[in-house]
C-alpha positions as a Markdown table, in Angstrom:
| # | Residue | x | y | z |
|---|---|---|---|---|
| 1 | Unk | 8.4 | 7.2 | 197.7 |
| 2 | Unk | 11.3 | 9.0 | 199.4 |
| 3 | Unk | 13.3 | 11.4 | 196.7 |
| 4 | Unk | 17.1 | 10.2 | 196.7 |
| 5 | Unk | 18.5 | 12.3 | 193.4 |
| 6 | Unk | 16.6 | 14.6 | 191.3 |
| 7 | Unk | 18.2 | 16.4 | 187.9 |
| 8 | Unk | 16.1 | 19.5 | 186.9 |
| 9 | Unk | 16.8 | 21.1 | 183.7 |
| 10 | Unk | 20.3 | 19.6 | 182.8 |
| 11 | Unk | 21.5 | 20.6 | 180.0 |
| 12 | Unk | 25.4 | 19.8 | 178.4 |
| 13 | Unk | 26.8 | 20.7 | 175.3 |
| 14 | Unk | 30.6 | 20.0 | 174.1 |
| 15 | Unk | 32.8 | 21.7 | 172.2 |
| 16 | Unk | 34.0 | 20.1 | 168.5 |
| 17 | Unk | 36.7 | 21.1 | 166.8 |
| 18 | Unk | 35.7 | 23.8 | 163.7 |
| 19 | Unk | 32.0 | 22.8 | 164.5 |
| 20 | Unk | 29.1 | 24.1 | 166.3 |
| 21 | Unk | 29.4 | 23.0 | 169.8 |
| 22 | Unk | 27.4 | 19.4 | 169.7 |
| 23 | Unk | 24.6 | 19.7 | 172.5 |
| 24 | Unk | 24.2 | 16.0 | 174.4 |
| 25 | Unk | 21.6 | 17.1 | 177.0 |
| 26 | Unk | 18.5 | 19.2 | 176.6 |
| 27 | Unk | 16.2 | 20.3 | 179.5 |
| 28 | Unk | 16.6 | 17.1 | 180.9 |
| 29 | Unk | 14.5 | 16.4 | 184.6 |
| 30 | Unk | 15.6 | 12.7 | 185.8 |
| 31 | Unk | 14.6 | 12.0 | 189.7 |
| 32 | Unk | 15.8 | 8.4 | 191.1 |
| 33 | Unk | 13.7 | 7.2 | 194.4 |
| 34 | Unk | 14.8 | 4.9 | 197.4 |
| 35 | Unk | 13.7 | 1.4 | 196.6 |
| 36 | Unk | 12.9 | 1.7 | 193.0 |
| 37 | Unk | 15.3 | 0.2 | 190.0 |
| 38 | Unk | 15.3 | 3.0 | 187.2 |
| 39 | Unk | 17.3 | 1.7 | 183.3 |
| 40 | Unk | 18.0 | 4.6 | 181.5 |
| 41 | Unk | 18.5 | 3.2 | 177.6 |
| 42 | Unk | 19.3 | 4.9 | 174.3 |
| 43 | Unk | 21.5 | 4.6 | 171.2 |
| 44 | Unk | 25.3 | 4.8 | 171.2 |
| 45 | Unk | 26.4 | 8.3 | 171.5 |
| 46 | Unk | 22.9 | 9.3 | 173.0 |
| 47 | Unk | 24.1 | 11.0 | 176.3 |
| 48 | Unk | 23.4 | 8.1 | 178.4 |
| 49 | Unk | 27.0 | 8.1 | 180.1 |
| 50 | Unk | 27.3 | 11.7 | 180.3 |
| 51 | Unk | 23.8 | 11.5 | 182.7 |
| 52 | Unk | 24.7 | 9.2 | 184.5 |
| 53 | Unk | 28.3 | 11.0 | 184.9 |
| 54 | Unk | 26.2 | 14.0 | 186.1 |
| 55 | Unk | 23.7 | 12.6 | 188.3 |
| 56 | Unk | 26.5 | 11.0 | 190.2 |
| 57 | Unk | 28.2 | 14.1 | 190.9 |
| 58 | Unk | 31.5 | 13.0 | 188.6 |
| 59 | Unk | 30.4 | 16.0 | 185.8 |
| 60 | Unk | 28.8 | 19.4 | 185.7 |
| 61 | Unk | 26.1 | 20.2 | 183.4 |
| 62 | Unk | 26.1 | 23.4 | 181.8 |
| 63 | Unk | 22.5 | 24.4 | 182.9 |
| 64 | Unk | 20.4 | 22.8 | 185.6 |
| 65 | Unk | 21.0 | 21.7 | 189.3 |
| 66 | Unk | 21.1 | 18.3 | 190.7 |
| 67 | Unk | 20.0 | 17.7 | 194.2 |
| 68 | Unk | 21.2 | 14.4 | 196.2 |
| 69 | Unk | 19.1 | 14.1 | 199.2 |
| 70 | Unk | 18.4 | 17.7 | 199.4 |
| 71 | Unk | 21.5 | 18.6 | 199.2 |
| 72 | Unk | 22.4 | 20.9 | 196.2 |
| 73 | Unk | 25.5 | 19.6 | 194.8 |
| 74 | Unk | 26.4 | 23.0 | 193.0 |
| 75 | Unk | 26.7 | 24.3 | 196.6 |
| 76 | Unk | 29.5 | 21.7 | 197.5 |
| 77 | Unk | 32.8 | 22.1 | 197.2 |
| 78 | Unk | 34.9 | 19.6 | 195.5 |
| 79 | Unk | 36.2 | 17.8 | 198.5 |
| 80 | Unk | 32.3 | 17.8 | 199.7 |
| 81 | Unk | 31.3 | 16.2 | 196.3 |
| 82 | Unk | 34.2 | 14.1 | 196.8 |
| 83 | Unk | 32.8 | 12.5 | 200.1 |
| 84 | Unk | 29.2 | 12.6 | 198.7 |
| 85 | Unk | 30.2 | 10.1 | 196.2 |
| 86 | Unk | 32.2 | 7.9 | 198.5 |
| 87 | Unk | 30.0 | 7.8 | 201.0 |
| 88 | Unk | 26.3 | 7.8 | 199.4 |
| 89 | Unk | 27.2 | 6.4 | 196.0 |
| 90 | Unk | 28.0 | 2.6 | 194.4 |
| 91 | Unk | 29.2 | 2.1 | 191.4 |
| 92 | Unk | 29.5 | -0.8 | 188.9 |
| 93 | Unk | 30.1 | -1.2 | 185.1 |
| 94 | Unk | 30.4 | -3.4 | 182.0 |
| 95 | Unk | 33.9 | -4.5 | 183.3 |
| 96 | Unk | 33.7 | -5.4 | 187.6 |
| 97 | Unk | 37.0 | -4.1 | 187.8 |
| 98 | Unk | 38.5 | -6.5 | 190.4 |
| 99 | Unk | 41.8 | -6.7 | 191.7 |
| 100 | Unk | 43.4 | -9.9 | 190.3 |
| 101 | Unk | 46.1 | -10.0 | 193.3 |
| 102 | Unk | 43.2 | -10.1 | 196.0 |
| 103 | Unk | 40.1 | -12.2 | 196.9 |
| 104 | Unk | 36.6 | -11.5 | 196.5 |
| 105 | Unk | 36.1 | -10.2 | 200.1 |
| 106 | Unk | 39.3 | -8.2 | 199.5 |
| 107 | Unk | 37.7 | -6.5 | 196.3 |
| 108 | Unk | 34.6 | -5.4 | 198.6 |
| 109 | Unk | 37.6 | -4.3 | 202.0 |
| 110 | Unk | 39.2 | -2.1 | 199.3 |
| 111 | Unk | 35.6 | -0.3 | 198.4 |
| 112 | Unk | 35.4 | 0.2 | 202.0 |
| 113 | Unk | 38.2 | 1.9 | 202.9 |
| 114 | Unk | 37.4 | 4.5 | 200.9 |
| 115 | Unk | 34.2 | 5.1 | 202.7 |
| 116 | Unk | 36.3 | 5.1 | 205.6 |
| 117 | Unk | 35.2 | 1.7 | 207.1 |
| 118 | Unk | 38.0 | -0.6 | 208.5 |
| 119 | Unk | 38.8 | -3.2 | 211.1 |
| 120 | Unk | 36.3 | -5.7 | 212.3 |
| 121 | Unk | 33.4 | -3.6 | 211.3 |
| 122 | Unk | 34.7 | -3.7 | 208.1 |
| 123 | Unk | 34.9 | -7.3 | 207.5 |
| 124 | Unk | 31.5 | -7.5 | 208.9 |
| 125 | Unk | 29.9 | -5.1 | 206.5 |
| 126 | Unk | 31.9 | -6.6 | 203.4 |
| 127 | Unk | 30.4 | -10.7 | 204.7 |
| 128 | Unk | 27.1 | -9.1 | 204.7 |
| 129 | Unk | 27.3 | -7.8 | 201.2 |
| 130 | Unk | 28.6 | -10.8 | 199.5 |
| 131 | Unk | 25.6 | -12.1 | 201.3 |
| 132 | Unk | 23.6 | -9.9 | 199.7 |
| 133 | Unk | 24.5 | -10.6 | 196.4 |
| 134 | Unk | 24.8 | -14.7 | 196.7 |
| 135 | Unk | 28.2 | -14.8 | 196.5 |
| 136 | Unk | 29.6 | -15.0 | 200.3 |
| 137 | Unk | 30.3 | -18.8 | 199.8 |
| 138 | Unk | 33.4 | -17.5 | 197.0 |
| 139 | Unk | 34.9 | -15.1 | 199.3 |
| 140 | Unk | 37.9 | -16.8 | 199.1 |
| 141 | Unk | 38.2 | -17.0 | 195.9 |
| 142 | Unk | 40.7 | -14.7 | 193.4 |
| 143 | Unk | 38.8 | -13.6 | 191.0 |
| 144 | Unk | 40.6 | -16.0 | 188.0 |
| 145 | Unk | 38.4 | -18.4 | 189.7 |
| 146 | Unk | 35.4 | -16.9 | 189.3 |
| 147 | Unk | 33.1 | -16.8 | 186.6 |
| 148 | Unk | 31.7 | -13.4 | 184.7 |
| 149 | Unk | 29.0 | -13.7 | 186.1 |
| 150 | Unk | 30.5 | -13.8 | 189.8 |
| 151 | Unk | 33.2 | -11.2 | 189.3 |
| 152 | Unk | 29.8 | -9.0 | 188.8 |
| 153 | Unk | 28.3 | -10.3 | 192.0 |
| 154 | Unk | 31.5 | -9.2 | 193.8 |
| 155 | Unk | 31.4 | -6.0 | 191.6 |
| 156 | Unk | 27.9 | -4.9 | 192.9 |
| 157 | Unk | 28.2 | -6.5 | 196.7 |
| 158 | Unk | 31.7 | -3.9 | 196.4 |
| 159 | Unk | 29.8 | -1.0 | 194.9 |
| 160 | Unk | 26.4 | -1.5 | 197.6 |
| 161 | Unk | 29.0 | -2.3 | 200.7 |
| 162 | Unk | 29.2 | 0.1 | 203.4 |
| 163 | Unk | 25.7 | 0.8 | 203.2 |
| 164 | Unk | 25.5 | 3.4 | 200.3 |
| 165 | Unk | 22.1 | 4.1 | 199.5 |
| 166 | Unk | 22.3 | 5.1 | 195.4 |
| 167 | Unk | 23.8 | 2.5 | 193.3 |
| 168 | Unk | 24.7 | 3.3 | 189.2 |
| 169 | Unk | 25.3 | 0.6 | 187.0 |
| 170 | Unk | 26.9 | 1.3 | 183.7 |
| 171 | Unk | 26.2 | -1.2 | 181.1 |
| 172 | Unk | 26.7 | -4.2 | 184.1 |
| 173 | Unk | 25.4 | -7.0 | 181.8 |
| 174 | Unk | 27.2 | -6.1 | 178.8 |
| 175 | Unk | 29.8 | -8.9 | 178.8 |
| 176 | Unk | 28.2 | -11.5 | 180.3 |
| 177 | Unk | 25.9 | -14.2 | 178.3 |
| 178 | Unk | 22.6 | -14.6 | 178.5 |
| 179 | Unk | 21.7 | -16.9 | 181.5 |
| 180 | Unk | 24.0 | -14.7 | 183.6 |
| 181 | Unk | 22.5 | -11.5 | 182.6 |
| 182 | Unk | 19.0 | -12.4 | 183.4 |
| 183 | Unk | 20.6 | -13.5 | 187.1 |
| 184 | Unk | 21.7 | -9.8 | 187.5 |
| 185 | Unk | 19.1 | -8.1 | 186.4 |
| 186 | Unk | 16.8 | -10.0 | 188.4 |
| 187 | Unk | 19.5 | -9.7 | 191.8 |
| 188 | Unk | 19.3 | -5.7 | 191.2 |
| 189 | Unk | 15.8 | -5.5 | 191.5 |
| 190 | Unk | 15.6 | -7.8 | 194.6 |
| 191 | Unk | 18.7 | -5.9 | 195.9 |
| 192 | Unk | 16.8 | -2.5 | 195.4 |
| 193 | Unk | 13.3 | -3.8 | 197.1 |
| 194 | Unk | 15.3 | -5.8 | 200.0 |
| 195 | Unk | 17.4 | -3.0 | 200.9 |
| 196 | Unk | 15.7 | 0.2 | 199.7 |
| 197 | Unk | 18.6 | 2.0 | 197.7 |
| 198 | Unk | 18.4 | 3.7 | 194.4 |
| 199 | Unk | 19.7 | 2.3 | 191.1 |
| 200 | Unk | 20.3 | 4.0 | 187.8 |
| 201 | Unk | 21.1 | 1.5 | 184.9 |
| 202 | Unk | 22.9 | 2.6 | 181.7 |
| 203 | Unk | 22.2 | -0.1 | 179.4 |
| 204 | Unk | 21.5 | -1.1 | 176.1 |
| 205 | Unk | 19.6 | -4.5 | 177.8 |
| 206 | Unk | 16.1 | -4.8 | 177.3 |
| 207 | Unk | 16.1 | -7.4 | 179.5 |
| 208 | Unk | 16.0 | -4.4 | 182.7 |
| 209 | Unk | 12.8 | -3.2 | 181.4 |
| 210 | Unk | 11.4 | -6.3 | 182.3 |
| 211 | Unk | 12.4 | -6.1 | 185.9 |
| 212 | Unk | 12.4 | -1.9 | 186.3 |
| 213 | Unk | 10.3 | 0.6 | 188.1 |
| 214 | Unk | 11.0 | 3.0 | 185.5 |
| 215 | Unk | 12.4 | 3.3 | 182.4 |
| 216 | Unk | 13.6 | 6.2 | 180.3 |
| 217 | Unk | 15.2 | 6.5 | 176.5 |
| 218 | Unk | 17.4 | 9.2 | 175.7 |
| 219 | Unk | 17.5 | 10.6 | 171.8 |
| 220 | Unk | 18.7 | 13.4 | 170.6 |
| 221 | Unk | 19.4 | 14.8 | 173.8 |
| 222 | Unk | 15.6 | 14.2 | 175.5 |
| 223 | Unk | 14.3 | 12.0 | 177.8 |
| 224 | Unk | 11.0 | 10.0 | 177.4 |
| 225 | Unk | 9.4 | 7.3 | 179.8 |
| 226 | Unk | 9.0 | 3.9 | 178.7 |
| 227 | Unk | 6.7 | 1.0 | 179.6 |
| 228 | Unk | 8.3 | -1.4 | 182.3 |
| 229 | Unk | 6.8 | -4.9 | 182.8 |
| 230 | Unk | 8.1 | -4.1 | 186.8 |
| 231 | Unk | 6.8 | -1.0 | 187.6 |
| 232 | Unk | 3.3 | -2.3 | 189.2 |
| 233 | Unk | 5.0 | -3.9 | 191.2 |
């Protein structure tokens, strides 16, 4: 397996208000792979976000170092961290976020141009990851025309588009119903084998142990591995 992110020894603690300052993170090693689904779960509160915030280069934590590719990001200056993310990193969350004013193929140009990717090549690359996510035949369509489930298809083709190889999903099935939260659960794992990126899930959704390489629970500020129905295979 090819290392894509690895967190050694993170630790973050915040400041309260006439309190102790309230540690989230403790010692905390996390490594994500190229073509393996990881779901990070835990209870409200737990540090998940705040992880995930780290790993993706958003956050610092207190004590540790977090590599992405090799690179070490404490060795980056903003504006490098700053292209890191936009060019390596997808994002998605409970909400897809969509512009209401534009399409779906639109919602993924937008993601694009950020990356730097316009024009022709652009258009291309944003057809290819509605593809992707089986939902090119809605291009078209604005997303009040789209079902929850759809506006998270267009969410995750957005956040994969361009070719970034480390996707992290933030609660993505949290407002969805069932039927459609199995269907993106099970698209993320195909998405992560077929292409061979990275994903982190935050989510409260068992569901994504079922379909995982790896799982982890965070309490109390620890991390500890938990069975996956996926991982074998």
């Amino acid at each position: 397996m090819s290392l894509a992110l690895a967190c050694r020894g993170i630790s973050k603690r915040y400041a309260a208000s006439g309190t102790s300052p309230l540690t989230v993170l403790r010692d905390v090693d996390l490594t994500l792979h190229f073509g393996r689904l990881s779901v990070l779960m835990g209870p409200s509160g737990s540090g998940k976000t705040t992880l995930m915030r780290i790993a993706s280069c958003i956050a610092a934590p207190d004590a540790g170092e977090v590599t992405v590719m090799g690179r070490t990001v404490a060795a980056l200056s903003p504006k490098e961290r700053a292209r890191l993310r936009a060019r390596h990193f997808g994002f998605a969350f409970q909400e897809p976020r969509l512009f209401d004013a534009l399409t779906a193929i639109e919602n993924v140009l937008v993601g694009l141009a950020i990356s730097g990717h316009v024009g022709a090549d652009a258009t291309r690359r944003a057809e290819q990851a509605l593809a992707m996510t089986d939902i090119v035949d809605r291009a078209t369509s604005y997303p009040r025309e789209l079902s929850g489930g759809q506006k998270q298809r267009v969410a995750l083709a957005r956040a994969l588009a361009g070719e970034r190889g480390i996707l992290f999903c933030d609660e993505p099935t949290a407002s969805l119903d069932a039927a459609a939260a199995r269907d993106i659960a099970a698209l993320l794992r195909r998405l992560v084998e077929s292409h061979g990126c990275a994903a982190l899930i935050v989510s409260h959704d068992r569901r994504f142990l079922s379909v995982a390489h790896e799982g982890f629970s965070l309490q109390d500020g620890r991390l500890a591995a938990l069975d996956t129905e996926g991982a074998g295979a």
